[in-house]
C-alpha positions as CSV (number, residue, x, y, z in Angstrom):
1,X,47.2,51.7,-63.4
2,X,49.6,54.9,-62.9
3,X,48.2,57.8,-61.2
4,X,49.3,61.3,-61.5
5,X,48.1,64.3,-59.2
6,X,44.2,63.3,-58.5
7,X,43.3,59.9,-57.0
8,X,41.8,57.8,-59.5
9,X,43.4,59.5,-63.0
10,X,45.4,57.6,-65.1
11,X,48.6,58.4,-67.1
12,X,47.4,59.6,-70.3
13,X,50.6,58.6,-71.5
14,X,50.2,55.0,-70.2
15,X,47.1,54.1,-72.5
16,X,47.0,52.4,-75.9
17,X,43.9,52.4,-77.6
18,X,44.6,49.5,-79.5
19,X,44.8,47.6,-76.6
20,X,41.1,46.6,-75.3
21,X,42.3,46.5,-71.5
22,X,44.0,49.8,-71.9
23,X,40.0,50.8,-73.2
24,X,39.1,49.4,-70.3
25,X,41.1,51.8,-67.7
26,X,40.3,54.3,-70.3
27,X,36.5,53.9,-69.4
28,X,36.8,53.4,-65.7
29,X,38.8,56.6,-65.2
30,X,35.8,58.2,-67.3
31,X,33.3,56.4,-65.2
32,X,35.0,58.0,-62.1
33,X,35.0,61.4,-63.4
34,X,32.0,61.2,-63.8
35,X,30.6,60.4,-60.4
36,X,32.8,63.0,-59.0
37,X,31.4,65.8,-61.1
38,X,27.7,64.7,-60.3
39,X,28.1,64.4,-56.8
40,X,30.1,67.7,-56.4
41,X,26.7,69.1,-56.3
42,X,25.8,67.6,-53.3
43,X,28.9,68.2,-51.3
44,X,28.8,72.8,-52.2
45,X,24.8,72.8,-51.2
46,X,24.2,75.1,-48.5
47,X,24.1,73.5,-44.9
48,X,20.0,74.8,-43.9
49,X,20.5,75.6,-40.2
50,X,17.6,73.9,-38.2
51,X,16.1,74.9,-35.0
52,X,14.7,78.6,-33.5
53,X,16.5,81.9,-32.6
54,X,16.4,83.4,-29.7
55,X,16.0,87.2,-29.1
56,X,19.6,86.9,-27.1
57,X,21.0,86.2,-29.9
58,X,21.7,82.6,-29.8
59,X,20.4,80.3,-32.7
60,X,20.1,76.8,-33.9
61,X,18.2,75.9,-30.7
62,X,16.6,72.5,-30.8
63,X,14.8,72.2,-27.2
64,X,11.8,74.5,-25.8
65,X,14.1,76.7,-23.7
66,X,17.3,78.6,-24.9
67,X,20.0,76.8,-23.1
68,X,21.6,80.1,-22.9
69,X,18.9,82.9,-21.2
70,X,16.6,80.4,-20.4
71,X,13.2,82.2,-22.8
72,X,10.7,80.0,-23.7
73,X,10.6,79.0,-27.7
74,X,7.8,81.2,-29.3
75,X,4.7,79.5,-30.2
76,X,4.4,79.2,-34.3
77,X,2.0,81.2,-36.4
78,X,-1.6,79.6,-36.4
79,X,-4.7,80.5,-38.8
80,X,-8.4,80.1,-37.4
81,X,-11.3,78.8,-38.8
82,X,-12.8,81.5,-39.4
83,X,-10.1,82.8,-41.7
84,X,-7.6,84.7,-40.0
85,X,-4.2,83.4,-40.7
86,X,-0.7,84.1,-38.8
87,X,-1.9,84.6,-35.1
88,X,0.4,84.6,-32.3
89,X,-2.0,85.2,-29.5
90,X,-4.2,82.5,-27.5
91,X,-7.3,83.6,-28.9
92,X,-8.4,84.6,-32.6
93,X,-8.5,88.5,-32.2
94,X,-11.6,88.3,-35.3
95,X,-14.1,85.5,-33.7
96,X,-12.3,84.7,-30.2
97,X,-11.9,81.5,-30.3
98,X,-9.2,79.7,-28.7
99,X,-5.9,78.5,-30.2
100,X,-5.9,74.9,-30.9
């Protein structure tokens, strides 16, 4: 099979449909085309960045520290059971009770 500019395209100008084998390379090359149009989808997603930021500025942090400054990672958000949602402190600031 000749190729011309991308890998995997044949030579238009190679093929004979009357010939079953040049069908053949005919449907492979389409078959490749294919998967290379499906999975460009995957390949332009956005990269999600994982990790905390810190308030120095440095982000993508994995650990409990900032390897940077050295601040602790900030406790997440947590909701009570008595129904207050997105607390930050130790206690619930409604009922008192203690973070979990």
């Amino acid at each position: 099979m000749q190729y011309f500019g991308f890998v995997g395209t044949p030579d238009m100008g190679d093929i004979n449909v009357d010939n079953m084998q040049d069908m053949a390379k005919l449907g492979i090359a389409m078959g490749i085309a294919n998967n290379v149009i499906n999975a460009s989808g995957d390949v332009f997603a956005p990269v999600q960045p994982t990790g905390w930021v810190c308030s120095c500025g440095n982000s993508c942090i994995s650990g409990s520290f900032c390897p940077e400054c050295g601040t602790k990672r900030p406790d997440a958000p947590w909701n009570c059971s008595c129904g207050m949602s997105g607390l930050t402190s130790k206690f619930c600031t409604n009922c008192g009770k203690k973070r979990p």
